[in-house]
N, C-alpha and C positions, 0 to 999 in steps of 0.2 A: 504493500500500500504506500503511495507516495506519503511524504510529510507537510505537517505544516509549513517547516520554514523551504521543503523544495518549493510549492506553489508560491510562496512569499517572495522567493531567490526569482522564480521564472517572470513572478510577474515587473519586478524590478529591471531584470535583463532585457524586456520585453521597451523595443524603442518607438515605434509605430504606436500615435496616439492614440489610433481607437483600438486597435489590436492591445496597448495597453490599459484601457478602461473594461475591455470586455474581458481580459484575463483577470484583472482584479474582482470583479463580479463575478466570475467562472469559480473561483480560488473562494472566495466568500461562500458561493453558494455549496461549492462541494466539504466546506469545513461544516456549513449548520445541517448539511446529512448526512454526517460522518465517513466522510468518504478520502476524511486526510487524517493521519494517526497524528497524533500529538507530541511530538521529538523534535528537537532543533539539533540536524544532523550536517546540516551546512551551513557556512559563512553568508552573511550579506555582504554582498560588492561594496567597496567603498564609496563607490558613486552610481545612481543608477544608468540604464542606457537614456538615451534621448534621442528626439531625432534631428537633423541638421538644422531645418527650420523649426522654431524663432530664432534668429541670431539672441544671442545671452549678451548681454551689457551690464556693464558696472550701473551702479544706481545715480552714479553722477551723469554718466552719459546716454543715460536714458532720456528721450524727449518727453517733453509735457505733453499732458493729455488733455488739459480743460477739464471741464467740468459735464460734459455727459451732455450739454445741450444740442451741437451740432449734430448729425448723421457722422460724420468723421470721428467726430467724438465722444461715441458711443461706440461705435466700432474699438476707438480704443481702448474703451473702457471695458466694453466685456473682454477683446484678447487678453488685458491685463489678468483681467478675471478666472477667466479660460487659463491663461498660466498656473497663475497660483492653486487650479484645483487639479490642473496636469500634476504639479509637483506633489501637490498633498498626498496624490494616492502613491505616490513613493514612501512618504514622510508613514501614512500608516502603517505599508506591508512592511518596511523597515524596522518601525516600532514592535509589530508583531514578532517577525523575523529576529531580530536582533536579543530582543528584550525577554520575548517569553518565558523562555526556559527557567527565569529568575522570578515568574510569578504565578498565581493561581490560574488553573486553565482560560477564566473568567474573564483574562487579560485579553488573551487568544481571541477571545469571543467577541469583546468589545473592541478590538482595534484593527480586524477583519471588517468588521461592520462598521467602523469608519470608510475604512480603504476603499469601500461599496458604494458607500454613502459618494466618497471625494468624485469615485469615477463617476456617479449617474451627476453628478454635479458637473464635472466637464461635460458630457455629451450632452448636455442641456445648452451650456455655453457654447461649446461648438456647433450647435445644431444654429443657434441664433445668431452663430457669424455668418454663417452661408444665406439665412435670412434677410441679414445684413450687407450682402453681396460680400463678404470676406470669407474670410478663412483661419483657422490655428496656424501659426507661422508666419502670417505675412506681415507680421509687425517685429521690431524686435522685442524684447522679455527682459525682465530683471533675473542676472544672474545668480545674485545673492541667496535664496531660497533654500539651496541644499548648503549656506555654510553653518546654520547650527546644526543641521543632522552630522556634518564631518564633525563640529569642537564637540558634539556631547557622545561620539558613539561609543565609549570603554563607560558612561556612564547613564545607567536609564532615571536617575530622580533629576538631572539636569535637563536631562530629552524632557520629561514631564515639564520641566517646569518653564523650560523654552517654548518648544514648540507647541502643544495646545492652550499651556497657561500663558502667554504672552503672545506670540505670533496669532493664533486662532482668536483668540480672548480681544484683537484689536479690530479684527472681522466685526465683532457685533458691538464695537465702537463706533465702526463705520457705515455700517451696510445701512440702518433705516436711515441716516441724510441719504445716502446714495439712491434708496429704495424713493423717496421724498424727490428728487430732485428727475430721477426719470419719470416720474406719474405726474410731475410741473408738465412736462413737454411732451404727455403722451404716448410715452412709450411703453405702455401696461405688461407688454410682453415679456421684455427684459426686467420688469420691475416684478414680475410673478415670480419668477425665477430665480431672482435675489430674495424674496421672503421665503422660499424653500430652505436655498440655501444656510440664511439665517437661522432658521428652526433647528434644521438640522446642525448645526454647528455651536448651540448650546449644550445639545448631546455631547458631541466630540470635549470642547473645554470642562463638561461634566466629568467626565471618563477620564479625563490629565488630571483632573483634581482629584478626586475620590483615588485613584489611585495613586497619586503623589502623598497623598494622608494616609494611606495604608500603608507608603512604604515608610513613613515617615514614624508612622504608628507601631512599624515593628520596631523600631529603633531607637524610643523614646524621643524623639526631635519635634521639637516643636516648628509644625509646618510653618506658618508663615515666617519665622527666623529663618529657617532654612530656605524656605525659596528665596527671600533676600539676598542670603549670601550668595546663590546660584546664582543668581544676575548679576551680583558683582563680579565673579567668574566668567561666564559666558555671554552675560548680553552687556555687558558694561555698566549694568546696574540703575539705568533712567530708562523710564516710559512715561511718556506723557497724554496728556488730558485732549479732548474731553474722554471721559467714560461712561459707558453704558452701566452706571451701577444697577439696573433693575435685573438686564440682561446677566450679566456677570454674578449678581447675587444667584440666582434660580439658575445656574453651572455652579452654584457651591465656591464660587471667588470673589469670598467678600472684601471687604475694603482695609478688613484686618491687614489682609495679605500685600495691597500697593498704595494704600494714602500715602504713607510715608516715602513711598520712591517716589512719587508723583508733585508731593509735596519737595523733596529736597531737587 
């Protein structure tokens, strides 16, 4: 029987966009029917595949994209978009992949169904470029995206505390302006599709929390000290405002855990 972390490894390896959203969904589904044993018997890549298009750019040399009101500028707002859920379902099977073996099957269970979640969230956003007369790749991308998976991979409570707790956690900072500002100019379709996303992605910062206080739980650490110092660590230690505290409270991250960074 194949394993968990093969189907996690393939779909990472796996560079061709949709061929890599439909393998993450493949791998999700054949874990909730048991049809992958539960072993972490292979390494994750240190980087996943991708494919040639979007060129990756430094975030300084990435062009502005306005604010969603033009046609162009919508366009570039969902590719941005479309990016960030391409890379996410890296960022989950990774998580799974990488991290499992070190926690309750539970882990498995909820970070598979991320990886589902990210991909049916790209094909939603690619499906709406073509609508849009574009395409995934014909803009460039912000490069950046996989450098906290490379600084946290020997360590899974800093992945928790990066990647869902702050990078996801800034999604539902920003999405209802976002969601706000495409329903100003009409564009209900693209704005449907961000309140998906949205919902679905208080789940995901649910699951980095809850399981960031488990691990943190076995250890006697007090979460929110310690995701502090994580950020000082890995993300340099500032995030800033505004915040969705309503969002962010009901994912279980309350204000315990960032006034203070927010604040200094």
């Amino acid at each position: 029987m194949e394993t968990v972390a093969q189907a996690a490894r393939a779909v990472l390896l796996t560079s061709e966009p949709a061929a890599k959203a439909m393998a993450a969904r493949r791998a999700a589904r054949d874990w909730r029917l048991g049809r992958l044993d539960h072993r972490f018997d292979v390494a994750m890549p240190d980087r996943p595949a991708w494919p040639d298009q979007p060129e990756l750019l430094p975030p300084s040399r990435m062009p502005k994209r306005g604010r969603g009101g033009s046609q162009r500028g919508r366009i570039a707002l969902v590719h941005a978009l479309a990016h960030i859920e391409f890379v996410a379902i890296d960022l989950a099977f990774d998580m799974a992949g990488r991290f499992g073996g070190q926690f309750p099957r539970a882990f498995t269970d909820d970070w598979l169904k991320v990886g589902a979640d990210e991909a049916m969230h790209f094909a939603l956003l690619d499906r709406r470029l073509r609508q849009l007369g574009s395409h995934y790749g014909a803009m460039p991308a912000h490069a950046g995206l996989w450098e906290a998976a490379q600084a946290t991979a020997h360590d899974p409570a800093a992945r928790l505390a990066v990647v869902p707790m702050v990078l996801e956690a800034r999604g539902l900072d920003v999405t209802p302006v976002t969601i706000d500002r495409l329903e100003a100019v009409g564009d209900e379709a693209t704005a449907r599709i961000l309140k998906r996303i949205f919902n679905d992605e208080i789940r995901h910062v649910a699951a980095g929390t809850r399981w960031f206080e488990s691990w943190c739980a076995e250890r006697r650490i007090t979460p929110e000290t310690e995701w502090r110092a994580l950020l000082n660590c890995y993300f340099g230690g500032a995030i800033k405002p505004p915040f969705n505290d309503s969002a962010r409270a009901t994912a279980g991250l309350t204000r315990e855990y960032y006034a203070a960074l927010a604040e200094a």
